[in-house]
C-alpha positions as CSV (number, residue, x, y, z in Angstrom):
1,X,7.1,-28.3,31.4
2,X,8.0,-31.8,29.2
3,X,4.9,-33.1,31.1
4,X,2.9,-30.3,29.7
5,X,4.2,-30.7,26.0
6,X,4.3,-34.5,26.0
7,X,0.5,-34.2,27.3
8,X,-0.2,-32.0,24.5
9,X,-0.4,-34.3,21.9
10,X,-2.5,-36.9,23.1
11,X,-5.3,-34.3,23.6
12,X,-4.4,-32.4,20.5
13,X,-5.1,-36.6,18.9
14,X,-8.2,-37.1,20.7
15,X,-9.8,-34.5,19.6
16,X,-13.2,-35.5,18.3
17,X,-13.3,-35.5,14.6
18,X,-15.6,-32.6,13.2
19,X,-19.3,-33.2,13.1
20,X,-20.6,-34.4,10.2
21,X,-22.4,-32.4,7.8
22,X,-26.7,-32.9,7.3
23,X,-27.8,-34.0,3.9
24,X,-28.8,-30.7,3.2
25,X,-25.2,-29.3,3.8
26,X,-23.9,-32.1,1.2
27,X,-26.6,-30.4,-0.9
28,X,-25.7,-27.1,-0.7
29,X,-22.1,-28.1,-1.0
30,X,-22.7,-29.7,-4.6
31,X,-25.0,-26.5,-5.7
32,X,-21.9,-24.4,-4.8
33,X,-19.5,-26.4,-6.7
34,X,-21.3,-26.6,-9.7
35,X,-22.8,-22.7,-9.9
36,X,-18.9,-22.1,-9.9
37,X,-17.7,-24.7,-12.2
38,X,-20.8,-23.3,-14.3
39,X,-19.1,-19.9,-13.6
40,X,-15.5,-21.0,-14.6
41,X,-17.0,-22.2,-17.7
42,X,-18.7,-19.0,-19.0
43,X,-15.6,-17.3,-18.0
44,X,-13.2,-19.1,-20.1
45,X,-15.7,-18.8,-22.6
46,X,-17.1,-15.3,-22.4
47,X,-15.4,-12.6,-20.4
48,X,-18.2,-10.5,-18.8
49,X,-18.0,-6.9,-18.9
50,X,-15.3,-5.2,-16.5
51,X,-16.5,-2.1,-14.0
52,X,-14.7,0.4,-16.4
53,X,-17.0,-0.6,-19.0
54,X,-19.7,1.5,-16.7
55,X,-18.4,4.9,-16.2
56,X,-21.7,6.4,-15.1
57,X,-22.6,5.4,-10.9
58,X,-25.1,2.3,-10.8
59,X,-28.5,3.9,-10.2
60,X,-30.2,3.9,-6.7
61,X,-26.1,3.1,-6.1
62,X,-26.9,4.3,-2.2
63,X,-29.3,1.0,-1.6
64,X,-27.4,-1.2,-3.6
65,X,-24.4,-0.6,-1.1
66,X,-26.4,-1.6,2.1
67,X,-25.8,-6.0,1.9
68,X,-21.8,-4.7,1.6
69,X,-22.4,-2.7,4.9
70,X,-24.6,-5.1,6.3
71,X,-22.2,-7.4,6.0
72,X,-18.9,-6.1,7.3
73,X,-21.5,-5.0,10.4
74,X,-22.2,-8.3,11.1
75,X,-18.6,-9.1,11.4
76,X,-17.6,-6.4,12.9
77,X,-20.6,-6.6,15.5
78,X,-22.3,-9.6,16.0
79,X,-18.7,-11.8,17.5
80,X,-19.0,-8.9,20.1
81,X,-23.2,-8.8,21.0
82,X,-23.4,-11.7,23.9
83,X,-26.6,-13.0,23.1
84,X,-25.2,-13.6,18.8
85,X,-21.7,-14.2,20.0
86,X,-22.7,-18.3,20.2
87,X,-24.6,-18.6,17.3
88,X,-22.1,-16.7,15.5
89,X,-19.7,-19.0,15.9
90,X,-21.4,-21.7,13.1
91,X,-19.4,-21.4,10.2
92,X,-23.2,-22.4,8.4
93,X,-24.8,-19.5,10.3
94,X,-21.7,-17.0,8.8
95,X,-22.5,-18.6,5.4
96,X,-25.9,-18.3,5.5
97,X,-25.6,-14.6,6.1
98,X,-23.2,-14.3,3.7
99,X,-25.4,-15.8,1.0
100,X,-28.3,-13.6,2.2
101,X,-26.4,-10.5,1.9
102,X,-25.2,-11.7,-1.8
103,X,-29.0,-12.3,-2.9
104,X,-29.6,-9.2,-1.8
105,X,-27.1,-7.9,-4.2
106,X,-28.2,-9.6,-6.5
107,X,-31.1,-8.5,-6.4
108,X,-29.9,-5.0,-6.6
109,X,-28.9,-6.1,-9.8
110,X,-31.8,-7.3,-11.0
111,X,-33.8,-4.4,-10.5
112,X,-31.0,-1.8,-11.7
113,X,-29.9,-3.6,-14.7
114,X,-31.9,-6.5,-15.8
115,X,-31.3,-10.7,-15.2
116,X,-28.7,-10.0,-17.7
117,X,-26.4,-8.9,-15.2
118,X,-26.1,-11.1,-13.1
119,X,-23.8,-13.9,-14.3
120,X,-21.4,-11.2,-15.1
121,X,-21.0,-9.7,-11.7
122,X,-21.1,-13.2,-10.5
123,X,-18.1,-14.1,-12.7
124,X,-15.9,-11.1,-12.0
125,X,-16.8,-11.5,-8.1
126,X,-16.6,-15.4,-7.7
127,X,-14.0,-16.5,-10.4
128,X,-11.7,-13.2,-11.4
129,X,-11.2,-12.1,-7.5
130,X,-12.3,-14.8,-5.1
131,X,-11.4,-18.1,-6.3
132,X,-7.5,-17.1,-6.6
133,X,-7.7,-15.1,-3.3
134,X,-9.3,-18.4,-1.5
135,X,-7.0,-20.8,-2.7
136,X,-3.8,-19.0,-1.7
137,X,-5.0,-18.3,1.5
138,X,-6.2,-22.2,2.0
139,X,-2.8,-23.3,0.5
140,X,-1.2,-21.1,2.9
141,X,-3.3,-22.3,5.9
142,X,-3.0,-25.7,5.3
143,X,1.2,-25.9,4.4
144,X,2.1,-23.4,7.4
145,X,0.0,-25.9,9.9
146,X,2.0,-28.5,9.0
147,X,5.0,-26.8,10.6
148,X,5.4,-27.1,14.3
149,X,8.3,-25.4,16.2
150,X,8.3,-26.9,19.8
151,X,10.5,-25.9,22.9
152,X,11.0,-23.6,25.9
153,X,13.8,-21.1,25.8
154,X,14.2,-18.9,29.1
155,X,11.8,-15.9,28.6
156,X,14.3,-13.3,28.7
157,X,13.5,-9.7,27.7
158,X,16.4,-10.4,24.5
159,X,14.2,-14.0,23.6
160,X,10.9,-12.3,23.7
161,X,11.9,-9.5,21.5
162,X,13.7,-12.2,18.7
163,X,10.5,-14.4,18.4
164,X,9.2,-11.2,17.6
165,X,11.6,-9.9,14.9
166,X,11.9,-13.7,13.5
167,X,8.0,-13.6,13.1
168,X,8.1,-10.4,11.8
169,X,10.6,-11.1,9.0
170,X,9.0,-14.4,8.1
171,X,5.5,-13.0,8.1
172,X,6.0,-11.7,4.6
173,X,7.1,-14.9,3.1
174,X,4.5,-17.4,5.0
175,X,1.8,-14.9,6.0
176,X,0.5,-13.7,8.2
177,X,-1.5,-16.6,9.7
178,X,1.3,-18.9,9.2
179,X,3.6,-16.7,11.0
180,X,1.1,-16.6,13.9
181,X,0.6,-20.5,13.9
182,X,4.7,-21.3,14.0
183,X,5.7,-18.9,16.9
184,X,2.3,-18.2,18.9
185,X,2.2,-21.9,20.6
186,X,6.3,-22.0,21.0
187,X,6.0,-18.3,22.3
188,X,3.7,-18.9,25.0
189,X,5.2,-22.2,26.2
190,X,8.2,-20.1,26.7
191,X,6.7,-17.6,28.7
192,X,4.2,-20.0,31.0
193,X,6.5,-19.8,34.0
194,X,6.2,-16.5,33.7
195,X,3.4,-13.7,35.4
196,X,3.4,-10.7,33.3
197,X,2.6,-12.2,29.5
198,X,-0.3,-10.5,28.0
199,X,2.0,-7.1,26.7
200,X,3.5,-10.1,24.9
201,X,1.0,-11.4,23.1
202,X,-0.2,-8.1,22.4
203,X,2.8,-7.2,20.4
204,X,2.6,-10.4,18.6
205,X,-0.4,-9.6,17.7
206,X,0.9,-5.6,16.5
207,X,4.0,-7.5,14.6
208,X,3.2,-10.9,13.4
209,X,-0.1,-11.4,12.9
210,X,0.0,-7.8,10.8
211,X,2.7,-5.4,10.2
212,X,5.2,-8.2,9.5
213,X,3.5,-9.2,6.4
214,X,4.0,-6.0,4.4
215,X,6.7,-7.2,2.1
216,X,4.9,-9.6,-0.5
217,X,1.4,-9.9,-1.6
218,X,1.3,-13.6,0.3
219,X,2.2,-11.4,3.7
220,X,-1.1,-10.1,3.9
221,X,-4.8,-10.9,2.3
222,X,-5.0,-6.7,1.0
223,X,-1.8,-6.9,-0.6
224,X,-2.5,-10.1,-2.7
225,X,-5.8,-8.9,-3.5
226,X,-3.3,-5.6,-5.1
227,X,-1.7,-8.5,-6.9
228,X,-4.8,-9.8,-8.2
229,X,-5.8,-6.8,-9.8
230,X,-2.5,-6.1,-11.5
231,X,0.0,-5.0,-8.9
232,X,3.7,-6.5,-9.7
233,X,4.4,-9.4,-7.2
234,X,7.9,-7.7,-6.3
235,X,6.7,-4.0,-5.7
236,X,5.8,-4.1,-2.4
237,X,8.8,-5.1,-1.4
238,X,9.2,-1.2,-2.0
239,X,7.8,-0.2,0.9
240,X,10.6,-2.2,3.3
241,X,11.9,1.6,5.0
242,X,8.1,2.0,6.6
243,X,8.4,-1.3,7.6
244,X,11.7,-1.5,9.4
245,X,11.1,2.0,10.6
246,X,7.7,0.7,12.1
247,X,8.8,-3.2,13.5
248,X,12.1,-1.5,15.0
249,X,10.3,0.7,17.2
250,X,7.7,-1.2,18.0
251,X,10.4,-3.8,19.3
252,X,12.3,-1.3,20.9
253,X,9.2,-0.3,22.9
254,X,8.3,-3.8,23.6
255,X,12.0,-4.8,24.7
256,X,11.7,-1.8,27.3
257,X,8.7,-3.1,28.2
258,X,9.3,-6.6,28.8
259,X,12.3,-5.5,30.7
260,X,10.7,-3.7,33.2
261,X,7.8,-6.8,33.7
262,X,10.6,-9.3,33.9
263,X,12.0,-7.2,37.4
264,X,8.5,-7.4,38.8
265,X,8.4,-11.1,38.2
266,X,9.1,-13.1,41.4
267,X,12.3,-15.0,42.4
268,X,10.8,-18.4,42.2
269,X,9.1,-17.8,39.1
270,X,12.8,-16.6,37.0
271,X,14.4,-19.5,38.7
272,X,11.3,-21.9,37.4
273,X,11.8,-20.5,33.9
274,X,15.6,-20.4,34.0
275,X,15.3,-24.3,34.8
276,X,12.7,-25.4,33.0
277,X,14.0,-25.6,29.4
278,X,13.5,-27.2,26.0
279,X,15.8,-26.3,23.4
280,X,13.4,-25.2,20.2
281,X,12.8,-28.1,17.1
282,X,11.5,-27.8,14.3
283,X,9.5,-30.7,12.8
284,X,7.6,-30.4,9.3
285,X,10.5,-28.7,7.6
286,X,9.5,-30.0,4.3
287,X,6.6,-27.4,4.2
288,X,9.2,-24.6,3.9
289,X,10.5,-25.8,0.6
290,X,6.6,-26.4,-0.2
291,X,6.0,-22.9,1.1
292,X,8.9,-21.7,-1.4
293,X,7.1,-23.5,-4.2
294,X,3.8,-21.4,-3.4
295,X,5.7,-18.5,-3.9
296,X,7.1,-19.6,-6.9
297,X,3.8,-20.0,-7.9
298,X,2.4,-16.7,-7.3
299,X,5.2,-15.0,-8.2
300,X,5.9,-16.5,-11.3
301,X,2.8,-18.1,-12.9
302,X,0.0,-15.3,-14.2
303,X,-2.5,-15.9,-16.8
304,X,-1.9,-12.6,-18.4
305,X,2.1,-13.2,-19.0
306,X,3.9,-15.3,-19.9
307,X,6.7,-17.2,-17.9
308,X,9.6,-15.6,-17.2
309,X,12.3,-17.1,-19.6
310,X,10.1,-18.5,-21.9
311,X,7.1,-18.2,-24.4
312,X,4.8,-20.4,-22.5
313,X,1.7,-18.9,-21.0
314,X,-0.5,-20.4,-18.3
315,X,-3.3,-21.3,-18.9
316,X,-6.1,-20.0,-16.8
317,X,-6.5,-21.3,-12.6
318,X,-3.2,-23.0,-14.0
319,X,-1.6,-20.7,-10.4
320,X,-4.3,-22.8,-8.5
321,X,-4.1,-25.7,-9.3
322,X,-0.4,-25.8,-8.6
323,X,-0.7,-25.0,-5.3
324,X,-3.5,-27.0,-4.5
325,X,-0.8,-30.0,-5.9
326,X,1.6,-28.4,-3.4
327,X,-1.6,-28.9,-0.3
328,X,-1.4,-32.2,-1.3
329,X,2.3,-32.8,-1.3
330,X,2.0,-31.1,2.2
331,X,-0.6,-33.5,3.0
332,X,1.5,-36.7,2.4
333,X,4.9,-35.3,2.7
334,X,4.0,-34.3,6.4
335,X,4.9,-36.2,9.6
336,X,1.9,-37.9,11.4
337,X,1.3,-35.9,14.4
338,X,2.5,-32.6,13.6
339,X,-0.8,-31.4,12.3
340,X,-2.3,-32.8,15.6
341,X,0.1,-31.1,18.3
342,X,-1.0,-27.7,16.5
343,X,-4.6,-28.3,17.4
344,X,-5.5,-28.1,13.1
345,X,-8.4,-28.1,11.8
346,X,-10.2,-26.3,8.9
347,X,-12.6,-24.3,11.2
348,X,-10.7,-21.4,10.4
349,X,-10.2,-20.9,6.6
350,X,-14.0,-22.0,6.4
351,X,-14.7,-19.3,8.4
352,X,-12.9,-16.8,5.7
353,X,-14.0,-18.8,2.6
354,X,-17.7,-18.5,4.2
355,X,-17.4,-14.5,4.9
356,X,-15.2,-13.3,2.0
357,X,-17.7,-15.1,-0.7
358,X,-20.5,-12.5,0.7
359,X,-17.7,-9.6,0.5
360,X,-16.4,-10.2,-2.8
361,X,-20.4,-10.3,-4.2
362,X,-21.7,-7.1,-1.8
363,X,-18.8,-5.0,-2.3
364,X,-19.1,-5.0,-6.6
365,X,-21.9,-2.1,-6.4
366,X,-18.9,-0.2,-4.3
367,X,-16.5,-0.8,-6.6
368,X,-18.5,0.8,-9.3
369,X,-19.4,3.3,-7.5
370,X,-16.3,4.5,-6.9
371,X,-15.1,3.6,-10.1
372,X,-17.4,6.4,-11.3
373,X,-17.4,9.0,-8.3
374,X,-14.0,8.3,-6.5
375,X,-12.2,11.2,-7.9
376,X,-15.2,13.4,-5.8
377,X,-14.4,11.9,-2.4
378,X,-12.2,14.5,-1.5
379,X,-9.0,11.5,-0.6
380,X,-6.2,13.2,-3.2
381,X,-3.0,12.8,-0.7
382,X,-1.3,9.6,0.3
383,X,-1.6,10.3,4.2
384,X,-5.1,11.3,3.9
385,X,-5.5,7.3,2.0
386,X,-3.1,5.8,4.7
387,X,-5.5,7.5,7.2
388,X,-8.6,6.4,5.4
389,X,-7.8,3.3,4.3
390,X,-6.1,2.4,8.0
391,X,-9.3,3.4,10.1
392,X,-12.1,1.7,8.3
393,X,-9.0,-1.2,8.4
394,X,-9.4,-1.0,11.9
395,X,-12.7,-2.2,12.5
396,X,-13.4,-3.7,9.3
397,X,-11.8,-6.6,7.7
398,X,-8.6,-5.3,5.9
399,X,-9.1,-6.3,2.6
400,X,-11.9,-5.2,1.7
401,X,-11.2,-1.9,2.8
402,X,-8.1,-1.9,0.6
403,X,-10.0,-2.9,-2.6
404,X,-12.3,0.4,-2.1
405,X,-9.3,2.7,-1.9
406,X,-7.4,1.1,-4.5
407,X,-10.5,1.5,-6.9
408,X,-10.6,5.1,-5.6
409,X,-6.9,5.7,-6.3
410,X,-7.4,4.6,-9.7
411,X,-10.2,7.3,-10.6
412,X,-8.2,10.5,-9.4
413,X,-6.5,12.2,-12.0
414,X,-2.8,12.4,-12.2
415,X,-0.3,15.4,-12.3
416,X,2.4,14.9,-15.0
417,X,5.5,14.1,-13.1
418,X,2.9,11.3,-10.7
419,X,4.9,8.2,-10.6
420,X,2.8,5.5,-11.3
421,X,2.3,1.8,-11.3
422,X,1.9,0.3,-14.4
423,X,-1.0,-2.7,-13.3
424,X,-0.5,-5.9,-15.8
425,X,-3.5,-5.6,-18.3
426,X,-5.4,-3.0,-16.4
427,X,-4.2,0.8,-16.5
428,X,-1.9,2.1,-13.7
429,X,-2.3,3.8,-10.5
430,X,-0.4,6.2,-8.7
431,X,2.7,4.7,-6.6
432,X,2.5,7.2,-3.8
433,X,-1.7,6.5,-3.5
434,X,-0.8,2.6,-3.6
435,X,2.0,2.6,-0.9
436,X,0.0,4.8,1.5
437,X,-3.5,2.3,1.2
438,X,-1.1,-0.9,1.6
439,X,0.8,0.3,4.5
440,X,-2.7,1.5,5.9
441,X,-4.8,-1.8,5.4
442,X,-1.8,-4.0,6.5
443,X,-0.6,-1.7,9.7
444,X,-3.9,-0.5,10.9
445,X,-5.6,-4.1,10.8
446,X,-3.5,-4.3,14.1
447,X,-5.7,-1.5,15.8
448,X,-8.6,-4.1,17.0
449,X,-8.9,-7.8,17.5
450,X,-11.0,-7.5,14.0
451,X,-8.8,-5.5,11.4
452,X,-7.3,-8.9,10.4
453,X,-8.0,-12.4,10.7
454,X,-4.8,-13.8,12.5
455,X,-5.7,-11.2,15.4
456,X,-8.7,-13.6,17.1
457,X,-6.6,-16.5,16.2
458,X,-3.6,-15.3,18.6
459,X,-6.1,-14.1,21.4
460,X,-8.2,-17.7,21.1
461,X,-4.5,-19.6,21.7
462,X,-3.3,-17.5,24.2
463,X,-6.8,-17.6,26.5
464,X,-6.3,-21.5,25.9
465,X,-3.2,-21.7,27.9
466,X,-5.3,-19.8,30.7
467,X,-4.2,-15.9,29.8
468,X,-6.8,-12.9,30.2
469,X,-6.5,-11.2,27.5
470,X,-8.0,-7.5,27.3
471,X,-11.2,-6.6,26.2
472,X,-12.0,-5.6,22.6
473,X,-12.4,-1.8,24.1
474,X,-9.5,-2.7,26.6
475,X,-7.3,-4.1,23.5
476,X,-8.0,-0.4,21.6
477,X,-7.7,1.9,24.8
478,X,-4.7,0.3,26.9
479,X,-2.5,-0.8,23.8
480,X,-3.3,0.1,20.1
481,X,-4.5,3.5,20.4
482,X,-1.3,4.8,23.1
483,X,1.3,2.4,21.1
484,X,0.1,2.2,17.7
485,X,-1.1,5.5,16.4
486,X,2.2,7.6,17.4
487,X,4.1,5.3,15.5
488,X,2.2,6.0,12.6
489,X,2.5,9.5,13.1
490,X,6.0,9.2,12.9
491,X,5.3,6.6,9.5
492,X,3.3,9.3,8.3
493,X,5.9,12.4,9.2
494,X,8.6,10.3,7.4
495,X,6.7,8.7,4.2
496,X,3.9,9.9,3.3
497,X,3.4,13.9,3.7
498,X,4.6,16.9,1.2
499,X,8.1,17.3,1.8
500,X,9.4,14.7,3.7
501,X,12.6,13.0,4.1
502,X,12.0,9.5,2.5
503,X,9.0,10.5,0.4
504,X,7.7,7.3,-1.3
């Protein structure tokens, strides 16, 4: 095992740098940077019109929506075709399609409403909602992978199931991909004496990489994007009864589980694992604290209010650019080498800053639409949005799907004694609507590899170290489906219907 880990490194070190980019990516690059700084501009000058401004549905609304369903096809589809699964793996090739499918859009625009248009959807899409979304997500990315927890604990059933619960506490206060990059490496070291580890990584998958991160908006990409449009930073931590409910049985199923695989695991191979042992250090501690000061950050520092405790306000992308000070503290505050055991690299978070820039421009006919017609959709119950909102989570990308049934939730009309969620400097929605689409978009992205971006991560590590891990179908049929959707049931029987004990 120490030969293992202390070979690690040195692989991790050589790694060839990335290739470099062509003249015309440079080019592309600076066109990018200054359409947006052009964008910042007009917004700090000029505030575009908002959706509510258009209560009537965009004309020819049912072609305007086809780039925003082209595009979450094309990730949902083509990482799964074999002969686009290759080229799909370019993070130029993802951009490309995204921009296509935002022209398109555009276009849309054009046509519907005049060139006028344009720069406002552009500045609601690119700097209101994408830019903060984006750099939280980087700042994330970038602090949690300099945090490396290295060791090799005997893979008991009782060790499995803490690295669980620890990732599933910690997942709402480093997210979800941070929580994945600490404990997936550490986890599988742990377990690589043994036979029987794929259940293991499965529920890592069901309780780190999503459910875990239910608590606060930096848990999960939906949930911040509820914070973004107005959502108070503490109120999910409202919803912590369907969360315990939910991780403790899952953990009680998988500590039954991993019981009865440990007694078909061979002699030798227990005595390997009892023998072979690291005790667990953590090196990088400093990005915790610089992890705190992100959620200082977002917690604390919000254009529209002004800091707690005193009369200043910030000023706008004042949020951002605080924690982009904080990436860079975590940049030179960070031992040499951690970052390199962990395998880090950018590929990842380019991948989500190339996609979600085509989602945040395709899905603004959507919003409008259902800013218009929501209230006719026929969704008027919490479990009916938790079932909505958790199936097209599913096999769609989470947070997307949440910002369509929040904007629904808004529209529907509200009985007198509806509790409601007053949203900062945008009108309220209902608290029973917005609990059952957050605990839908953040516990249904664990349903298939795609419902949420840490889910491809986990399965990439763990075939690394030589594991086989289940098919997308096989993933949906042999785990999620069987595991997952009773649980909910019980979620749903307990939270969200008429009538029931801990209504929410």
């Amino acid at each position: 095992m120490s030969t293992h880990m202390t070979a690690e490194m040195p692989e991790a070190i050589r790694q060839s740098s990335p290739p470099r980019l062509s003249a015309l990516s440079w080019l592309a690059i600076a066109g990018g940077c200054l359409l947006i700084g052009l964008l910042i501009f007009m917004s700090l000058n000029h505030h575009g019109p908002a959706h509510e401004a258009h209560p009537e549905a965009p004309p020819w609304w049912g072609l305007g929506i086809l780039p925003f369903v082209g595009m979450l096809g094309c990730i949902a589809v083509l990482p799964l075709l074999p002969w686009t699964h290759h080229w799909w793996e370019s993070n130029q090739h993802r951009l490309g399609v995204a921009l296509g499918f935002s022209a398109l859009t555009l276009v849309y625009y054009w046509l519907a409403f005049g060139a006028d248009k344009i720069p406002a959807v552009l500045e609601h899409a690119i700097v209101v909602e994408y830019i903060p979304f984006i750099v939280l997500l980087f700042c994330l990315y970038v602090i949690s992978g300099g945090i490396s927890l290295k060791g090799d604990l005997a893979a008991r059933p009782l060790t499995n199931t803490t690295f669980l619960a620890v990732g599933a506490l910690i997942a709402s206060f480093i997210g979800t991909t941070g929580a994945s990059m600490l404990l997936i490496r550490p986890l599988l070291q742990t377990n690589s004496e043994r036979k029987h580890v794929i259940h293991t990584v499965i529920f890592f998958i069901f309780l780190v990489s999503n459910i875990g991160g239910t608590l606060l908006p930096i848990g999960d990409p939906p949930l911040f994007l509820g914070y973004l449009f107005g959502v108070p930073f503490l109120w999910t931590m409202g919803l912590w009864a369907p969360w315990a409910v939910c991780c403790v049985i899952l953990l009680v199923i998988y500590f039954i589980w991993d019981s009865m695989a440990y007694k078909k695991e061979t002699p030798a191979d227990i005595r390997l694992d009892e023998t072979q042992k690291q005790p667990l250090r953590l090196t990088g501690w400093v990005n915790l604290l610089i992890l705190g000061g992100v959620v200082v950050c977002v917690a604390l520092v919000d254009p529209k209010k002004t800091i707690p405790g005193t009369t200043f306000t910030p000023f706008p992308f004042m949020r951002e650019l605080l924690m982009l000070g904080l990436v860079a503290l975590s940049l030179w505050r960070t031992p040499q080498g951690v970052r390199a055991y962990n395998k880090f690299n950018y590929a990842a978070i380019l991948e989500v800053a190339a996609l979600f820039v085509g989602i945040f421009i395709t899905m603004q006919v959507a919003i409008e639409y259902l800013n218009a017609r929501g209230a006719n959709l026929g969704i008027d119950k919490p479990w009916k949005f938790f079932w909505a909102t958790g199936s097209l989570s599913s096999f769609l990308d989470n947070a997307p799907t949440y910002v369509v049934f929040f904007q629904t939730a808004k529209t529907l009309p509200q009985g007198a004694d509806a509790e409601m969620v007053q949203l900062s400097g945008n009108g309220a929605i209902n608290a029973a609507y917005l609990a059952a689409i957050s605990l839908g978009a953040v516990f249904m992205g664990a349903m298939t590899y795609i419902g949420n971006g840490p889910n491809f991560m986990v399965k990439a590590i763990a075939e690394q170290t030589g594991l086989k891990m289940p098919s997308f179908f096989g993933f949906m049929f042999k785990y999620s489906l069987p595991i997952l959707i009773p649980v909910f049931i019980i979620i749903m029987l307990l939270f969200l219907l008429p009538g029931s004990p801990f209504t929410l």
